[in-house]
C-alpha positions as CSV (number, residue, x, y, z in Angstrom):
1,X,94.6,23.4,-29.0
2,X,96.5,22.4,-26.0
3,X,99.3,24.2,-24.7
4,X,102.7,22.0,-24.7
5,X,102.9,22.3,-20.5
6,X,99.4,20.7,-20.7
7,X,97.4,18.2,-21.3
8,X,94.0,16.5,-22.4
9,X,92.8,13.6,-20.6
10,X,90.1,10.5,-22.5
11,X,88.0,8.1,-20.5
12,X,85.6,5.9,-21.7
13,X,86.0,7.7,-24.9
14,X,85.3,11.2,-23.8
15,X,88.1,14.0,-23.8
16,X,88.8,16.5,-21.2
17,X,90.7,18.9,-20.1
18,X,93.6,20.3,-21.2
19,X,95.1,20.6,-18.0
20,X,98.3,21.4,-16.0
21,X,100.6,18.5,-15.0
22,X,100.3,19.9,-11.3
23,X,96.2,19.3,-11.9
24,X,96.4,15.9,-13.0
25,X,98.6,15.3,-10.1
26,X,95.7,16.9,-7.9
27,X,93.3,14.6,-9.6
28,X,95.2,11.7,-8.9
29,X,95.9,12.3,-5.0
30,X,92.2,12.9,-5.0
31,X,91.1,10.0,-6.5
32,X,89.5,11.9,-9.4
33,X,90.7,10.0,-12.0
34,X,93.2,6.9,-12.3
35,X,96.9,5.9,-13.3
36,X,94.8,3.7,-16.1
37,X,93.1,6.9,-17.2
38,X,94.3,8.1,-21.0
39,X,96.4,11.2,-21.4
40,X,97.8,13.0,-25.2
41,X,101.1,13.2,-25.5
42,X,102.8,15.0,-28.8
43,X,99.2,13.4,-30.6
44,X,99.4,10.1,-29.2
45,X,97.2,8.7,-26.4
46,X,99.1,7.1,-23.5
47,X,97.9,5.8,-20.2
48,X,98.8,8.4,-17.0
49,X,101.0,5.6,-15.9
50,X,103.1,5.1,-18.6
51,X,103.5,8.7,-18.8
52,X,104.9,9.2,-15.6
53,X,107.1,6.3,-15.5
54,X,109.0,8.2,-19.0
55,X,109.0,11.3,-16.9
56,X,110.7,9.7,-13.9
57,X,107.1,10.2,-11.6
58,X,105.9,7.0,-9.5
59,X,102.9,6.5,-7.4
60,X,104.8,7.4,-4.0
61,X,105.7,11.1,-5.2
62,X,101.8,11.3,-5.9
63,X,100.6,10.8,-2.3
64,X,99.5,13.7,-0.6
65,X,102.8,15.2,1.7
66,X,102.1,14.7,5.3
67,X,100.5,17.7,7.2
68,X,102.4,19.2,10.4
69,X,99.7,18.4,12.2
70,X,100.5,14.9,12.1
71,X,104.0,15.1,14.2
72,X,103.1,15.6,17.8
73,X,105.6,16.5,20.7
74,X,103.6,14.2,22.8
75,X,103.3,10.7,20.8
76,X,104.1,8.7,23.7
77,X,100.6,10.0,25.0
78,X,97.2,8.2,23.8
79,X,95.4,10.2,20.9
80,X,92.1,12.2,21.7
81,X,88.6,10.1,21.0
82,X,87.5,11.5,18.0
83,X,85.6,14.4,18.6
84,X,87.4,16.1,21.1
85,X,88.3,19.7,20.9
86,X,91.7,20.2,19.3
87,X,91.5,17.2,16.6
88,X,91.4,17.6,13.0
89,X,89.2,14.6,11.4
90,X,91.0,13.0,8.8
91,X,89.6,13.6,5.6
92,X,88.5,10.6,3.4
93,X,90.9,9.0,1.6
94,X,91.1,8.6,-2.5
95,X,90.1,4.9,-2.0
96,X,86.9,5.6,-0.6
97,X,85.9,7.8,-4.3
98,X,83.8,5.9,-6.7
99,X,86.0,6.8,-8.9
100,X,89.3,5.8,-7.7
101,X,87.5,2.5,-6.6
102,X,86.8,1.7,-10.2
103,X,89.9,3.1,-11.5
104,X,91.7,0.6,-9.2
105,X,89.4,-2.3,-10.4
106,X,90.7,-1.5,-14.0
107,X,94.2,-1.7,-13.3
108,X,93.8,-5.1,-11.2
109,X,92.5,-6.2,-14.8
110,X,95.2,-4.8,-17.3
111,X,97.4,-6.7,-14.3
112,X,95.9,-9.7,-15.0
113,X,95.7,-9.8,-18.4
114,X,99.7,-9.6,-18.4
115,X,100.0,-12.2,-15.9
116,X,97.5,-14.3,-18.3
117,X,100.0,-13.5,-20.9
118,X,103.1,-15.0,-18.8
119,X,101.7,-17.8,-17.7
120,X,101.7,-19.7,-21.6
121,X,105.1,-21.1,-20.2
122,X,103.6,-22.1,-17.3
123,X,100.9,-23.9,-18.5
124,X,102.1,-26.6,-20.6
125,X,103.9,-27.8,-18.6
126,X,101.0,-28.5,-15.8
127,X,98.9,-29.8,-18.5
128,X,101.5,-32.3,-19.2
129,X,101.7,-33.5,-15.5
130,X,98.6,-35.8,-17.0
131,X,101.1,-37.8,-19.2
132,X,103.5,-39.5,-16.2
133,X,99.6,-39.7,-14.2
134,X,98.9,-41.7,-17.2
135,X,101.8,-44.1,-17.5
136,X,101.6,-44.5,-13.4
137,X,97.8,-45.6,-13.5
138,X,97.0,-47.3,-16.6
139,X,100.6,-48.2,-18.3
140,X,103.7,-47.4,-20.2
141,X,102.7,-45.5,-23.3
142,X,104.6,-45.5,-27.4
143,X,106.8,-42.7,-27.7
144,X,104.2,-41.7,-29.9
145,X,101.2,-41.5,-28.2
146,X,103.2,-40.1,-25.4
147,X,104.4,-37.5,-27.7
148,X,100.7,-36.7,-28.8
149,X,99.5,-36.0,-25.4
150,X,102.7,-33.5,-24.7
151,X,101.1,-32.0,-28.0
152,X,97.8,-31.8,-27.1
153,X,98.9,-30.8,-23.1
154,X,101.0,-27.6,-25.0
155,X,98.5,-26.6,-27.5
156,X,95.3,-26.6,-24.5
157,X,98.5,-24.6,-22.0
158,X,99.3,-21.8,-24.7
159,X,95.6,-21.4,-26.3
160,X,94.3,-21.1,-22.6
161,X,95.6,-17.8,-21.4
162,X,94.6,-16.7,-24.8
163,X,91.5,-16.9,-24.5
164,X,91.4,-15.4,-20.8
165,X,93.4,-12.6,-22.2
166,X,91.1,-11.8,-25.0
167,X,88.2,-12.2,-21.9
168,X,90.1,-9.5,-19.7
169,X,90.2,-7.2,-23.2
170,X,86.8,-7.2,-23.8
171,X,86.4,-5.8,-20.0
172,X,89.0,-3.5,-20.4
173,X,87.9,-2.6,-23.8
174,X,84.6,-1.4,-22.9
175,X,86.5,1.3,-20.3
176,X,88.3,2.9,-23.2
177,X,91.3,0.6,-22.8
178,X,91.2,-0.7,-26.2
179,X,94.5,0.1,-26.7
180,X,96.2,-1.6,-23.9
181,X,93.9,-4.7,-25.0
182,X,95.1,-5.0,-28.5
183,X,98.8,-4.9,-27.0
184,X,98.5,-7.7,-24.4
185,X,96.5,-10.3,-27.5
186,X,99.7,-9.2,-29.3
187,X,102.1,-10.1,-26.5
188,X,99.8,-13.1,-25.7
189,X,100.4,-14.5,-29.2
190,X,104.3,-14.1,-29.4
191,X,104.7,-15.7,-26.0
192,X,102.2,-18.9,-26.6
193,X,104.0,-19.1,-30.2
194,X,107.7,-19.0,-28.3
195,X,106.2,-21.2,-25.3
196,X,104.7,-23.8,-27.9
197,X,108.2,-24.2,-29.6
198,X,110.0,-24.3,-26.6
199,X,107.6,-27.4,-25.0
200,X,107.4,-28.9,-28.2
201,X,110.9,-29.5,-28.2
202,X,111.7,-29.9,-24.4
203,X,108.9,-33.0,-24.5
204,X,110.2,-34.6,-28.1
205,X,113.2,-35.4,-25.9
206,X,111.5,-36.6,-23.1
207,X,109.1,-39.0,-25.3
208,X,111.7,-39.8,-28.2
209,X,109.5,-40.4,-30.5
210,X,110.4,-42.8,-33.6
211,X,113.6,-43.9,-31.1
């Protein structure tokens, strides 16, 4: 059992640790694992980054602190070539671990599926561009048909980032994101529901149908 000070970490479904808060830290700066990366809290399973926003840490108090070594009395001089005797290589940085890489490639995805999930008010609205194309090209449509196409335009723009969502889960999903996939289909569907009654009224009064 885990002591309260520290916790157990889950990735792709398997558990370690527990660990020290000061560890995980470590871990992070060192690319070991990612912000996307599972952690239990009081029995619950929460990402690293959520965690540390409720707790008042942000990415910038995780970067490793600057050594001394870096402030120079002479920085109007030109550095050393690498090499030289006197110079400390820099060591690699946390991008360059397979790890971080792919833990950074997991949270460009959870980012996308949110702005998937934003963009069903968006959407409609482009899709409906079509309608005036229509009317400029071929002819002035009925209210109604004109009203059909706006229907049509906003049921394609709010079903469209749903299904990209639900593509993004399935990736995220298989990383032992499950969690945070479930929760964007879930936003997804109240905003394409909200976006779909907005746009269906916001176009009746622009096609005024039966008027």
């Amino acid at each position: 059992m885990a002591k309260p000070d520290q916790f157990r970490l889950r990735w792709k479904g398997a558990v370690t640790g527990p660990f020290a808060l000061a560890r995980i830290s470590e871990m992070l700066r060192a690319g070991e694992i990612s912000l996307v990366h599972n952690i239990e809290v009081s029995g619950s399973w929460v990402t690293i980054r959520d965690y540390f926003r409720t707790i008042g840490l942000n990415r910038g108090s995780l970067l490793p602190p600057i050594s001394p070594f870096t402030a120079r009395d002479d920085q109007d001089l030109p550095p050393p070539p690498p090499g030289a005797a006197g110079t400390i290589q820099a060591p690699a940085t946390a991008a360059s671990s397979p790890a971080s890489a792919a833990g950074e490639a997991l949270e460009r995805n959870v980012r996308e599926g949110y702005l998937w999930c934003g963009s069903t008010f968006l959407f409609p609205p482009l899709f409906a561009v079509v309608v005036p194309l229509w009317e400029k090209t071929v002819g002035t449509l009925p209210s109604s048909s004109k009203y059909t196409l706006f229907i049509f335009a906003t049921l394609l723009g709010c079903s469209l980032p749903l299904w990209l969502v639900q593509r993004v889960g399935r990736q995220i999903s298989q990383e032992g994101l499950a969690e945070i996939s479930q929760a964007q289909t879930r936003l997804c569907l109240v905003l394409a529901g909200l976006g779909a009654v907005f746009w269906l009224f916001m176009f009746w009064f622009l096609a005024k149908p039966g008027l």
